[in-house]
C-alpha positions in Angstrom: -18.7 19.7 7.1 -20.5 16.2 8.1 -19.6 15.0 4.9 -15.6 14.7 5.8 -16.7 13.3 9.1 -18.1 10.3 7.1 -15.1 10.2 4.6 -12.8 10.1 7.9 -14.3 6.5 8.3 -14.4 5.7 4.6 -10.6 6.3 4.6 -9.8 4.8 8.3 -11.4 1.5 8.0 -10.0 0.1 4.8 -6.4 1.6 5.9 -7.2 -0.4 9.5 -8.0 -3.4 7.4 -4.4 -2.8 5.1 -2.5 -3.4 9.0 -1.3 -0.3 8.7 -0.6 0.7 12.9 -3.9 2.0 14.3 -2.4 4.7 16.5 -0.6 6.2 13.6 -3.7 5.7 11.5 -5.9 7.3 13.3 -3.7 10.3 14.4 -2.1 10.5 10.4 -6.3 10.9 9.1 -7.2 13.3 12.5 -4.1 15.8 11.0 -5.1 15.4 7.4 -8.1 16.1 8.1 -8.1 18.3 10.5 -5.7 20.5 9.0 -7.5 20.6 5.3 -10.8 21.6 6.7 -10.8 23.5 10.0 -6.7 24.7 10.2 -3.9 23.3 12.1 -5.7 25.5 14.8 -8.5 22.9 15.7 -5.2 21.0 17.5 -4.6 23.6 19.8 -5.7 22.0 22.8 -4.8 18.5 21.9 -1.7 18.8 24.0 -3.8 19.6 27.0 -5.9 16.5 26.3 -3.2 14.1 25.8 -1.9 15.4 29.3 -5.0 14.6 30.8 -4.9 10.6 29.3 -1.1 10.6 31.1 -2.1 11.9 34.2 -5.3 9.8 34.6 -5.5 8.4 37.9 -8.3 5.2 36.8 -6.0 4.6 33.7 -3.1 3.5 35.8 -4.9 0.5 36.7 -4.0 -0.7 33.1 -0.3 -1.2 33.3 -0.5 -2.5 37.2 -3.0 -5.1 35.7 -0.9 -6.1 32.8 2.4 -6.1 34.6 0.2 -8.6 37.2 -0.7 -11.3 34.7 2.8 -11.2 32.9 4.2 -12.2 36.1 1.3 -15.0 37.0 1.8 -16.5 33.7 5.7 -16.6 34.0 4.9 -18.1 38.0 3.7 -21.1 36.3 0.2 -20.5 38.4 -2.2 -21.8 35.5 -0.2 -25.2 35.2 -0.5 -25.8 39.2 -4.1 -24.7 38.6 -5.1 -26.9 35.6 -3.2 -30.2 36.9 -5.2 -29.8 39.9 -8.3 -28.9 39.3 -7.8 -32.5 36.7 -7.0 -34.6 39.2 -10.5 -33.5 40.9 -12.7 -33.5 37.6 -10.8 -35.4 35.1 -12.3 -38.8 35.8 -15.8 -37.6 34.6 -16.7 -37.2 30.9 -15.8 -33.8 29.7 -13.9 -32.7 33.4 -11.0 -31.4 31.7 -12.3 -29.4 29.0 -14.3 -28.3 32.6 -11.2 -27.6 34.4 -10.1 -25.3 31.4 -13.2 -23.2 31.7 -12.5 -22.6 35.7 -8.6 -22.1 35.2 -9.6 -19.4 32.5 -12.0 -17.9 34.7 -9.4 -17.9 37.8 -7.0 -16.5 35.6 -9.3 -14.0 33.9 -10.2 -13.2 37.6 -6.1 -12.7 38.4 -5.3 -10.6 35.3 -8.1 -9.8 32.8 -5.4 -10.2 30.1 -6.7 -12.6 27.3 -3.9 -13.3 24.8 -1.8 -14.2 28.2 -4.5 -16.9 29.3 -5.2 -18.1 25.7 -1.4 -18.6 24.8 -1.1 -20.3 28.4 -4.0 -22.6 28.2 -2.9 -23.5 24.8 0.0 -24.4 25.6 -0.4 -26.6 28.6 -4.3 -27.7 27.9 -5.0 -28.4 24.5 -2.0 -31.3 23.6 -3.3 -33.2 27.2 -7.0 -33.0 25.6 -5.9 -34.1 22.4 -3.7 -36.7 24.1 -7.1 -38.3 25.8 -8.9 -38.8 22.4 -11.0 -35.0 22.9 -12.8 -33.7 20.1 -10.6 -31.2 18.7 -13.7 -28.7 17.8 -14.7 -29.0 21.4 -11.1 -28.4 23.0 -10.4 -25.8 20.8 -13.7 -24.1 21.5 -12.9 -24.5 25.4 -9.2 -23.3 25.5 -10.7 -20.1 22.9 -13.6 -19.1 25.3 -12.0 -19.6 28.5 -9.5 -17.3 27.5 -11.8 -14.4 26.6 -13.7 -14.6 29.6 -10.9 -12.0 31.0 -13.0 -9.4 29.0 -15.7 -9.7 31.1 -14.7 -10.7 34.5 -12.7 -8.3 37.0 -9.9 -6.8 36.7 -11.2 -6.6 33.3 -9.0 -4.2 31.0 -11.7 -3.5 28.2 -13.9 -2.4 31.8 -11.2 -0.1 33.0 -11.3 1.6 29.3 -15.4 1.8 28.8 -15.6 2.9 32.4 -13.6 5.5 31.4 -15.2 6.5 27.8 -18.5 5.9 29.6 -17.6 8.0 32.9 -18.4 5.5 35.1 -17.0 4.4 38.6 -14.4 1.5 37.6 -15.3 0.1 41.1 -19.1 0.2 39.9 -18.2 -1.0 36.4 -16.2 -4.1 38.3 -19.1 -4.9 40.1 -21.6 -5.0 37.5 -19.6 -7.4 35.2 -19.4 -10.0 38.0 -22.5 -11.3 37.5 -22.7 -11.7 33.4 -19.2 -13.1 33.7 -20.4 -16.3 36.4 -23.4 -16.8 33.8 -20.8 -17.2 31.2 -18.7 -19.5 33.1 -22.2 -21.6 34.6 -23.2 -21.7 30.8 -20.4 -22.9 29.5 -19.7 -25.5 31.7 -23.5 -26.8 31.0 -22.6 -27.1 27.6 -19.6 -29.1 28.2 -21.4 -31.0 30.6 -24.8 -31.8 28.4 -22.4 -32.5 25.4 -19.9 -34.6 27.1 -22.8 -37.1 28.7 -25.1 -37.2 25.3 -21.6 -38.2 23.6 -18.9 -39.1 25.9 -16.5 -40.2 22.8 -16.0 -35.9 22.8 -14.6 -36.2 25.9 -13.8 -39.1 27.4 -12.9 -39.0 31.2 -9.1 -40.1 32.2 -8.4 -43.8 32.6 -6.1 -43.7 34.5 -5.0 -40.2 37.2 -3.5 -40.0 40.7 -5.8 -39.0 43.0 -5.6 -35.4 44.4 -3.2 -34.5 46.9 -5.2 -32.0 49.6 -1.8 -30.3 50.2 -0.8 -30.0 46.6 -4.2 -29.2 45.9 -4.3 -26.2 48.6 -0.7 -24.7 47.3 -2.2 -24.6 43.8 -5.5 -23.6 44.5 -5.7 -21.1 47.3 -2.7 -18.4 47.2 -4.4 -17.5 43.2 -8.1 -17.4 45.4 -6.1 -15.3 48.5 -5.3 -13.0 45.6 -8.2 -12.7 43.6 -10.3 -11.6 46.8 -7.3 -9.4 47.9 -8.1 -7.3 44.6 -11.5 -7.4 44.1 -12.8 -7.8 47.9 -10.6 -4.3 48.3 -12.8 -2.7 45.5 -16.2 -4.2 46.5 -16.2 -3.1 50.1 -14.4 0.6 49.6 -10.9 -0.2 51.5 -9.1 0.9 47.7 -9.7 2.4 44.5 -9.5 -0.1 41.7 -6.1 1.8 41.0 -4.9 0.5 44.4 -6.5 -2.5 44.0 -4.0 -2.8 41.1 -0.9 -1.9 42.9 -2.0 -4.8 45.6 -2.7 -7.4 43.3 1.0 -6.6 41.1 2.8 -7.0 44.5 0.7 -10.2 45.4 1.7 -11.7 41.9 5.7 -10.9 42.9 5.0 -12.6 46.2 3.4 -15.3 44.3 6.3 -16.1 42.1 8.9 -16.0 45.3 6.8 -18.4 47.0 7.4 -20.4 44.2 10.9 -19.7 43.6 10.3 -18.4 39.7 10.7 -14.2 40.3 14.6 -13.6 39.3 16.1 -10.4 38.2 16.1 -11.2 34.2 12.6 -12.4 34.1 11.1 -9.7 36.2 13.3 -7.4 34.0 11.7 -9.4 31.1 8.1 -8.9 32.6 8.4 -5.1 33.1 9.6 -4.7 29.4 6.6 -6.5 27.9 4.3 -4.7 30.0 5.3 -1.4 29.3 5.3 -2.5 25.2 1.8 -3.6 25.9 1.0 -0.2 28.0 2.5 1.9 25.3 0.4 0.1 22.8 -2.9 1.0 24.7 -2.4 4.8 25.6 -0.5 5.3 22.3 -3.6 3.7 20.6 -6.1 6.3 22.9 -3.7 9.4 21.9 -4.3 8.4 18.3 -8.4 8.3 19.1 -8.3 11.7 21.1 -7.4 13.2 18.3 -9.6 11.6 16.1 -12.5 11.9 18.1 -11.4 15.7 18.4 -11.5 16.4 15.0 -14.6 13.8 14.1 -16.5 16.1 16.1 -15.0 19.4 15.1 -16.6 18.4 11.6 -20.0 17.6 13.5 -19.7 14.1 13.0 -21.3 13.1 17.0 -24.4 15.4 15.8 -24.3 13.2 12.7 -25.2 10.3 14.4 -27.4 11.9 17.0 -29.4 13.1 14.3 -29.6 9.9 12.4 -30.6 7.9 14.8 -33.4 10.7 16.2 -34.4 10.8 12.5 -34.8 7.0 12.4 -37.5 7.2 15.2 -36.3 3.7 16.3 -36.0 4.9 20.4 -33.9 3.5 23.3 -34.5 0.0 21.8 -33.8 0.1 18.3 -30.7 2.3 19.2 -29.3 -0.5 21.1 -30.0 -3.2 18.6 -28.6 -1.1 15.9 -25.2 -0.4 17.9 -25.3 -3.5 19.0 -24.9 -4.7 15.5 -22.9 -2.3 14.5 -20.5 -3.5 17.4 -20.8 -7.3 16.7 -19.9 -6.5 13.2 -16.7 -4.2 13.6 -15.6 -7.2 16.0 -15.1 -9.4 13.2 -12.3 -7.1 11.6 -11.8 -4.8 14.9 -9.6 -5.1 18.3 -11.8 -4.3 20.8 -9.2 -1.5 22.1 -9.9 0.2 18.4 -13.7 -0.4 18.8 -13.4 1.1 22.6 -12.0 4.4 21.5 -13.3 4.8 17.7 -16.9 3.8 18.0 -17.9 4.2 21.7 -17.1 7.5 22.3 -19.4 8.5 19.3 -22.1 6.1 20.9 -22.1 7.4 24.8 -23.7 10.7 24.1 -26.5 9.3 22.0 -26.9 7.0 24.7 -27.0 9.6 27.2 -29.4 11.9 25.2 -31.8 8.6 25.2 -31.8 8.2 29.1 -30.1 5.1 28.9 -27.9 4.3 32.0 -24.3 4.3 31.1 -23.0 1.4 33.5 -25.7 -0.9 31.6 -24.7 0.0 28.2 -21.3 0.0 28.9 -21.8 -3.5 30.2 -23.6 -4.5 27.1 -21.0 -3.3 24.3 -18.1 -5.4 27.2 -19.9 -8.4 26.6 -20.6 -7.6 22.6 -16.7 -7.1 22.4 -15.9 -10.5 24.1 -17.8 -12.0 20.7 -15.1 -10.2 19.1 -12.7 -12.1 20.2 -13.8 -15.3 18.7 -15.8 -14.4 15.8 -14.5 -15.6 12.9 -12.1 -14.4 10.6 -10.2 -12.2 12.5 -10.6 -13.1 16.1 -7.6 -12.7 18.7 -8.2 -15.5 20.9 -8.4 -18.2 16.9 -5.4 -16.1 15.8 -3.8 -16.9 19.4 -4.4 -20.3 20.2 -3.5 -21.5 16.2 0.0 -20.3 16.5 0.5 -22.6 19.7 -1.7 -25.0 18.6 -0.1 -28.9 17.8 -0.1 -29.1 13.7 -3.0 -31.5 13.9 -5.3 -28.8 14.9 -6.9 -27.0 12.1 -8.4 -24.0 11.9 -11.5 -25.2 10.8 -11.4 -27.1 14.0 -11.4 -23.5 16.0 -13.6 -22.3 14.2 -16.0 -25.0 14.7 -15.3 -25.1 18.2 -16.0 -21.5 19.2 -19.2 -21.3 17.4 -21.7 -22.4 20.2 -19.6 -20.6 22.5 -20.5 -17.1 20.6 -24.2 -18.2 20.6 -23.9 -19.0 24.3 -22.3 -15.2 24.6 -25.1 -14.2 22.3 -27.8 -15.4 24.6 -26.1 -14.1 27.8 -25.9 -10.4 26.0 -29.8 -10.9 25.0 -30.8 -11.5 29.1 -28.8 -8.9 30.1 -30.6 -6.4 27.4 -34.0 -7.5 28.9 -33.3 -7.7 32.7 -31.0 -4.8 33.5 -30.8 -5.6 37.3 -28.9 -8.2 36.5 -26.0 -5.5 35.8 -26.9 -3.0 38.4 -28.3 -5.3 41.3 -24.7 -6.0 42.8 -23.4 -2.3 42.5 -26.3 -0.7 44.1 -26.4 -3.6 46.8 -22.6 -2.3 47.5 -23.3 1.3 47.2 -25.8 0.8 50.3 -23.3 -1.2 52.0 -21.0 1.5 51.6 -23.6 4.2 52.4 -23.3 5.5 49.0 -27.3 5.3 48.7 
């Protein structure tokens, strides 16, 4: 019976690589499958499981999320953002490929939706860095990474899903990525900085900018900070679930856009469709999975791997490196919601069985999956920012560019491996606050 386990991924990753729709995929091989070996009978309680998904209290976190940063990005909040933050930095070498990385991060920290921010960033960043004589390698690398860092910073989406797979506290899972994701943002902007000054003809500092405007600069800058705290401040000292949380930080993005007079009835009609579209994606994507995952282990495919990797003698450390790479790899022809429910859920019980703790792991395959948005050929965030890209951008400029930003991610994944409290410091520091300790 393990041996149509392992055919299920010889037939689902070639068909995934054809583009054929990965929910359909993935439930079309569960039934074939399924139905062939064990009887139509092994689906009997797939209805019950697909009930649970729907009726998931964490998972409704996802759409209040999504439906947040559709209505930020229509509010105009990242253009405010960016032409402020360049008035402040701009006039040193490299300050606006700088003010990209914050604006992501701010933005990452407002929505944790990356195609939004890359698209956005794109759009209004990279033609005013190509304007003022940037590297294109090193502003396409900066738009590309800043955009991805909503994987790992709260309200992070893929965090909401591993937390999930993994069955770990969201609030605890928020928490826990706070830390790798201001490493990330501190490294990159190092970069920036050390390659700006050893060649400032990559990024040349503005000749000519007004100076700031205190309050221009405080109507840009502080309502996105009010809300960013409102959402994950609410988390981090227990006054709401991250669910909540959501629901707060979807009404402070409406109030947001009436402030600014950009919220009328056909865009937030507009905004609602295209985040149910994206919503529907997701759980329709996880349905597909359940009943994969259902059948894949039916067939005794999770004792498969249990027993491979127990057979391998390799321990808690060669397990990780091996799923790390395993992970890594998939990301170069994987979305990370495909790795998320395909390969995690046949990883967490190995992990488990090995006395790993789940909030660390999950933590390490969140940052693996942020590679996978850049890693070449098929990442999200090149595919993304080439189609809003000016014509004189190439790709081989984007790919160029986002190459020492994977390295810097790769280093950042390897710390986190060797010094574990840097994941669970801040969530057991808030448990005890909380008197959950």
């Amino acid at each position: 019976m393990e041996i149509w386990a392992i055919l299920m991924f010889v037939v689902l990753l070639p068909a995934l690589l054809l583009g054929y729709p990965v929910a359909f995929t993935l439930g079309a091989i569960a039934i074939l499958f399924g139905t062939f070996t064990v009887g139509v009978e092994i689906f009997a309680l797939l209805p019950y499981r697909i009930f649970g998904i729907m009726t998931n209290f964490t998972l409704l976190a996802v759409p209040l999320f999504i439906f947040m940063g559709i209505i930020l990005d229509k509010s105009k909040v990242a253009e405010e953002l960016l032409e402020s933050l360049t008035k402040i930095l701009g006039r040193s070498p490299g300050g606006l490929a700088i003010a990209v990385i914050l604006v992501g991060a701010m933005l990452a920290a407002s929505t944790g939706v990356v195609g939004a921010t890359v698209v956005t960033l794109g759009v209004i960043a990279l033609p005013t860095m190509l304007k003022h004589k940037y590297d294109a390698s090193l502003a396409c690398g900066a738009v590309a990474a800043s955009g991805t860092l909503g994987q790992v910073i709260p309200p992070s989406i893929v965090a909401i899903l591993l937390a999930d797979i993994m069955g770990v506290p969201v609030g605890r899972m928020f928490m826990a990525t706070l830390i790798p994701g201001l490493f990330l943002i501190g490294a990159y902007i190092l970069y920036i900085r050390y390659l700006s000054h050893r060649n400032p003809q990559l990024a040349p500092p503005f000749e000519t900018i007004a100076p700031p405007n205190l309050a221009a600069l405080s109507k840009a800058i502080l309502p996105p900070i009010a809300l960013i705290f409102a959402v994950l401040g609410s988390i981090f000292v227990g006054i709401a679930s991250p669910t909540e949380a959501a629901a707060v930080g979807a009404s402070g993005a409406l109030v947001l856009a009436i402030m600014r007079n950009r919220l009328s009835l056909s865009s937030l009609r507009e905004s609602a469709i295209q985040a149910t579209k994206l919503t529907s994606m997701v759980f329709m994507i996880l349905i597909g999975a359940t009943a994969f995952g259902l059948v894949f282990k039916a067939l005794g495919g999770d004792k498969l791997v249990a027993t491979f990797f127990s057979s391998m003698g390799v321990g808690a450390t060669g397990f990780i490196l091996i799923s790390m790479a395993i992970i890594f790899v998939l990301g170069f022809f994987l979305d990370f919601i495909e790795i998320c429910f395909i390969v995690v859920p046949i990883f967490e019980p190995v992990a488990r069985q090995l006395g790993l703790d789940p909030l660390w792991f999950a933590i390490l395959i969140a940052m693996n999956l942020q590679t996978s948005f850049l890693t070449p050929p098929f990442g999200f965030s090149l595919f993304y920012l080439k189609a809003v890209a000016p014509k004189q951008v190439r790709a081989s400029h984007i790919y160029n560019g986002v190459i020492p930003f994977i390295l810097i991610q790769l280093v950042a994944l390897t710390l986190i491996a060797a010094f574990p409290n840097t994941v669970t410091w801040l969530p057991d520091l808030m448990d005890r606050y909380n008197g959950l300790l």
